[in-house]
Residue frames as qw, qx, qy, qz and C-alpha x, y, z in Angstrom:
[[0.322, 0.069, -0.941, 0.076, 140.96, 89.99, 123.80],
 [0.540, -0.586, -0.477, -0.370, 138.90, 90.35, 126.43],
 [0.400, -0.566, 0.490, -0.529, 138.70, 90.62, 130.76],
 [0.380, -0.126, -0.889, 0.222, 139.81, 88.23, 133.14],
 [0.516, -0.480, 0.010, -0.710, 137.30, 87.47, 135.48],
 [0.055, -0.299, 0.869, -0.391, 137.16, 85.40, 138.94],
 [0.764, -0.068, -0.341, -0.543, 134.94, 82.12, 138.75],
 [0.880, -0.464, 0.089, -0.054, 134.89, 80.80, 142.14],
 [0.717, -0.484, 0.319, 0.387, 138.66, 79.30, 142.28],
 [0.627, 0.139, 0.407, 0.649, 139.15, 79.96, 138.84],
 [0.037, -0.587, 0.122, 0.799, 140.25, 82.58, 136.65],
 [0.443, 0.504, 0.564, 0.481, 138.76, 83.20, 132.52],
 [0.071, -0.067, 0.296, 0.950, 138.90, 85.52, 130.00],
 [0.424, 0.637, 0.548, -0.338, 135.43, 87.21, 129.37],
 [0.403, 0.440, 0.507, 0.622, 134.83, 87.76, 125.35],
 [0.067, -0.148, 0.118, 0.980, 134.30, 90.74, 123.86],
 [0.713, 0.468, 0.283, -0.439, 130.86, 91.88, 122.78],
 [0.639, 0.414, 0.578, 0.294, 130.50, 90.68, 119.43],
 [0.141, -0.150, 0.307, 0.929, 131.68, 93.22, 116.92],
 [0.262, 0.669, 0.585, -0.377, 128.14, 95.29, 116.21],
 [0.304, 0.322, 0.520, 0.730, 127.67, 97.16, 112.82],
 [0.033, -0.765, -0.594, -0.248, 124.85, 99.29, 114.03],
 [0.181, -0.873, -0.253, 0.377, 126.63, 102.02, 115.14],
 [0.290, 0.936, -0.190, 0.058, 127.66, 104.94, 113.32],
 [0.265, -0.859, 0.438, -0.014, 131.02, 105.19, 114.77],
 [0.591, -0.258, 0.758, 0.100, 131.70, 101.72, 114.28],
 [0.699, 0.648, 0.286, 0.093, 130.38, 101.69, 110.53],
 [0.209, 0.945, -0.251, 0.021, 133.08, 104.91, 110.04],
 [0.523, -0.490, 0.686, 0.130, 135.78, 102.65, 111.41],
 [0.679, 0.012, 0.710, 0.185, 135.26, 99.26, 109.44],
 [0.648, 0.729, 0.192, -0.111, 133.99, 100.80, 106.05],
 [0.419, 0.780, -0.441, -0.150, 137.12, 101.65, 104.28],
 [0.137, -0.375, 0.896, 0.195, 139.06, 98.45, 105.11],
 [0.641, 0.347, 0.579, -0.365, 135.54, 96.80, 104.59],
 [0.739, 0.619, 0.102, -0.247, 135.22, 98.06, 101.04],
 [0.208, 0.751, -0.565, -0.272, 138.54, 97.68, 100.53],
 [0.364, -0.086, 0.926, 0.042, 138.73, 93.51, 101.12],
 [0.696, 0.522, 0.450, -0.199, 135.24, 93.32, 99.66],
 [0.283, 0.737, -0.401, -0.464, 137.52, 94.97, 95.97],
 [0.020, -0.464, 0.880, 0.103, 140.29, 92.35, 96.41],
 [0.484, 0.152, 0.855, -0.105, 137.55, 89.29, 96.81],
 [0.577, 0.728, 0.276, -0.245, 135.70, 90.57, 93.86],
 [0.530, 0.626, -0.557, -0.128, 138.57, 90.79, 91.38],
 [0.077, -0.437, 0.894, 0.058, 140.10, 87.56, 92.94],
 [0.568, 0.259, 0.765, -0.157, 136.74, 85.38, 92.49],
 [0.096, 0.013, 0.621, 0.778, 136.60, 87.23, 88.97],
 [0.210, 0.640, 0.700, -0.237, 133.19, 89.07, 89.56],
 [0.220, 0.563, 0.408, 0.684, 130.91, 90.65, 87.20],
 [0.104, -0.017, 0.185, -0.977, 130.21, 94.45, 88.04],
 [0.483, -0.324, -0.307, -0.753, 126.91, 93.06, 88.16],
 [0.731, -0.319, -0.595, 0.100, 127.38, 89.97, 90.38],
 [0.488, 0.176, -0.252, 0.817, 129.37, 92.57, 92.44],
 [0.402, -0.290, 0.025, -0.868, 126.51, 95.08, 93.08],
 [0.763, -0.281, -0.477, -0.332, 123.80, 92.16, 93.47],
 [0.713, -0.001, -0.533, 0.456, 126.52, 90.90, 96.10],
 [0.119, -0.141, -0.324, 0.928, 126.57, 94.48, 98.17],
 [0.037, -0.648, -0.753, 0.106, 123.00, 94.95, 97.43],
 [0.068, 0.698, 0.051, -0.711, 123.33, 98.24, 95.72],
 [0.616, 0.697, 0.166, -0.328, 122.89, 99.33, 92.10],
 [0.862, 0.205, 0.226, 0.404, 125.07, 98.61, 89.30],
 [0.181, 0.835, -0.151, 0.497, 126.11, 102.96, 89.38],
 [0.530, -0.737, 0.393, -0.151, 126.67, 102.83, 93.17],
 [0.957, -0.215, 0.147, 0.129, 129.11, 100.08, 92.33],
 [0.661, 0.474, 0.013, 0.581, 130.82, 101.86, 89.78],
 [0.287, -0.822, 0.206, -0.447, 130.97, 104.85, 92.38],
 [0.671, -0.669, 0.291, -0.133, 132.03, 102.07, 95.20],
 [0.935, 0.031, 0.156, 0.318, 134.97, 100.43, 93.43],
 [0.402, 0.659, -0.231, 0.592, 137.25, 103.39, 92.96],
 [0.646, -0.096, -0.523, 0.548, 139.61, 103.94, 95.20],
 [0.095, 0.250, -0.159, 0.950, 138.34, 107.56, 96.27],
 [0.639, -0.520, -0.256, -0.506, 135.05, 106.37, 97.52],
 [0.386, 0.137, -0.721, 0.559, 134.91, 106.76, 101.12],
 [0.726, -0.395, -0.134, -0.547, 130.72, 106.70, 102.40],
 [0.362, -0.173, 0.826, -0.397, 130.34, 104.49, 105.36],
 [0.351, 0.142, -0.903, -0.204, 129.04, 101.52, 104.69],
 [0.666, -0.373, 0.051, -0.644, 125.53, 100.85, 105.98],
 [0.604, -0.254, 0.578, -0.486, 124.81, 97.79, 108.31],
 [0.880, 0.302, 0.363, -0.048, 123.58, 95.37, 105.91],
 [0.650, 0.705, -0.283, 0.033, 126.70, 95.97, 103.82],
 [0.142, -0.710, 0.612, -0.318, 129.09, 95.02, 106.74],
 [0.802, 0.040, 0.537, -0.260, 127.29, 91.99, 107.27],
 [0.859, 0.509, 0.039, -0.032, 127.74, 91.09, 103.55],
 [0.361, 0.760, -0.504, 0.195, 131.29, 92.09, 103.08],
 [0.512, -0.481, 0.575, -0.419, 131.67, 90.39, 106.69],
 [0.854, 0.089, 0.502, -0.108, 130.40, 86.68, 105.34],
 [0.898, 0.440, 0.002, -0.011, 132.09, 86.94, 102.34],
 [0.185, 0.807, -0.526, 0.194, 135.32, 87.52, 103.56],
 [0.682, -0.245, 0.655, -0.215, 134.68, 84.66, 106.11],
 [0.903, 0.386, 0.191, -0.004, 133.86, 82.26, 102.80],
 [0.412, 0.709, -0.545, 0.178, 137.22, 83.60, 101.10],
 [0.256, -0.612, 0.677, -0.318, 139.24, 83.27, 104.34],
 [0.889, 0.099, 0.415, -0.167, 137.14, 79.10, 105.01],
 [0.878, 0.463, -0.074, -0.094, 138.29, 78.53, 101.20],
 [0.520, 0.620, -0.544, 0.222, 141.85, 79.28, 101.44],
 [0.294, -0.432, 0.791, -0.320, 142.23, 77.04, 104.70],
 [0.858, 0.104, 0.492, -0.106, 140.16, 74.14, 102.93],
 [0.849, 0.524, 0.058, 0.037, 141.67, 74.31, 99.43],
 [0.583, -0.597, 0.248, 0.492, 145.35, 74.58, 99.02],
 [0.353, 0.115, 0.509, 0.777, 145.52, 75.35, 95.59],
 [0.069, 0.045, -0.123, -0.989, 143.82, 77.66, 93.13],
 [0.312, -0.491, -0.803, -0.132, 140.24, 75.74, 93.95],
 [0.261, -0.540, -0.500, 0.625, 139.64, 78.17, 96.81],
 [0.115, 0.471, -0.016, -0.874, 139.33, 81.36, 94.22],
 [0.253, 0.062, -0.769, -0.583, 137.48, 79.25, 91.39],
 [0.119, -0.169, -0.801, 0.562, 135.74, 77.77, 94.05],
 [0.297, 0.481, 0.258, -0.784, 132.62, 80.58, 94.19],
 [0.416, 0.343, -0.206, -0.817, 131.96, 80.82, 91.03],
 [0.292, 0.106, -0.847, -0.432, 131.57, 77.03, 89.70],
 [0.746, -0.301, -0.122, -0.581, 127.95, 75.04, 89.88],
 [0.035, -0.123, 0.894, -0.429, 127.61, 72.71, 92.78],
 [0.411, -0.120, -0.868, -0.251, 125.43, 70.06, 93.03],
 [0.013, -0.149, -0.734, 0.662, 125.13, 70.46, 97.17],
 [0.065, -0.738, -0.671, -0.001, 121.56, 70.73, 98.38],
 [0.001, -0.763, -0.236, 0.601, 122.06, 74.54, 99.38],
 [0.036, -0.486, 0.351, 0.800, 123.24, 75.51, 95.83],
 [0.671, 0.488, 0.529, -0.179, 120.75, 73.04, 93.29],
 [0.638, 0.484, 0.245, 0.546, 123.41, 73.29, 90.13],
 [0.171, 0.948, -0.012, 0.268, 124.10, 77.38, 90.88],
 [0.386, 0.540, -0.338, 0.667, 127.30, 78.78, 91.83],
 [0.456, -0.361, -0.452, 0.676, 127.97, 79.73, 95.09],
 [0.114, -0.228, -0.129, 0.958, 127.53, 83.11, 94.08],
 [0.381, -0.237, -0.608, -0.655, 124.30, 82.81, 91.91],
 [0.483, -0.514, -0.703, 0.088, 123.20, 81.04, 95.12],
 [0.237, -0.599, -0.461, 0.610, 124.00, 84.30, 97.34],
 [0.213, 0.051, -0.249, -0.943, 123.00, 86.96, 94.76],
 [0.379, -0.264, -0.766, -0.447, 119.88, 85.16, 95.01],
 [0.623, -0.607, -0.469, 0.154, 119.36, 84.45, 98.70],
 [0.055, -0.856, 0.063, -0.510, 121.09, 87.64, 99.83],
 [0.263, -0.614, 0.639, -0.382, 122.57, 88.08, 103.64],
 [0.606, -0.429, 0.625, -0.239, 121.07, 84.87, 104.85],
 [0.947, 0.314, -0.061, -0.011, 122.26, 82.65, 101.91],
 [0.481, 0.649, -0.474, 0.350, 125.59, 84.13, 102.44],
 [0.504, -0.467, 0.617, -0.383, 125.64, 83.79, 106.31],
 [0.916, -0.063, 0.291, -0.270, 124.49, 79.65, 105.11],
 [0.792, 0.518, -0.274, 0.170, 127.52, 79.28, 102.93],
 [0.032, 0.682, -0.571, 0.456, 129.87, 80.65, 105.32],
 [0.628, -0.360, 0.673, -0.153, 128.85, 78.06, 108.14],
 [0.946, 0.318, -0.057, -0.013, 128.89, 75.34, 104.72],
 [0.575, 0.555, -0.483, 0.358, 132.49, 76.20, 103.85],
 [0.134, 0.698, -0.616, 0.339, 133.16, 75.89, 107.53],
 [0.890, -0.121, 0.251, -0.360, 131.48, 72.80, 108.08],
 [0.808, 0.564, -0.168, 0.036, 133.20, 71.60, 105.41],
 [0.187, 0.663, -0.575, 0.441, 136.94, 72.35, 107.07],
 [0.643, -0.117, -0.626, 0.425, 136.06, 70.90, 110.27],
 [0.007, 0.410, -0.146, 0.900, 135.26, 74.50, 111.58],
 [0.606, -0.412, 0.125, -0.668, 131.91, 74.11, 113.24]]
């Protein structure tokens, strides 16, 4: 949660740092629940093994290597970050949609200005981290989030 701290008469909670990817130690932690959610959002948005790589920014072998359940590499920095926004976008969908729109949701074309007729995911297999970081605040613009 964080420390209280004394501010003149009052008391608050100071935040935590922000959760950092760039260290080792912390990459060996998050990576195996990491790759595991990133599995479950890929077979629930019904991705290709290609949209799937493009999506983790790794090859279309290293994917077939990183979707079995015995891979266990850490998970570099810029893959935490990805796995990290798209789990936010899942999580956003299934508190804005209440039905099965929230997992159908990614894949279907959208008019919006950030997506010009492409998928959600066409749009972040295209634009990489910071298309995905611009959906994630969309879908939570969209809720009421931001």
């Amino acid at each position: 949660m964080g420390e209280v701290i004394k501010v003149g008469a009052f008391q608050r909670l100071r935040p935590l740092e922000p959760q950092s990817f760039s260290g080792e130690t912390d990459r060996e932690r998050l990576s195996a629940v990491a790759i595991t959610a990133y599995r479950s959002v890929v077979d629930i948005w019904r991705l290709t093994s290609a949209e799937a790589a493009a999506l983790m920014a790794v090859s279309d072998r290293s994917w077939e290597r990183m979707k079995k359940p015995e891979w266990n590499a850490p998970l570099n920095q810029d893959q935490l970050t990805r796995v990290s926004a798209l789990v936010g976008i899942y999580k956003g969908l299934h508190l804005l949609f209440a039905d099965d729109l929230s997992d159908r949701w990614p894949k279907m074309p959208n008019k919006g200005m950030l997506f010009d007729g492409q998928s959600p995911v066409a749009s972040m297999v295209e634009g990489g981290i910071p298309r995905m970081l611009d959906v994630r605040r969309h879908v939570d613009a969209l809720r009421g989030g931001l």
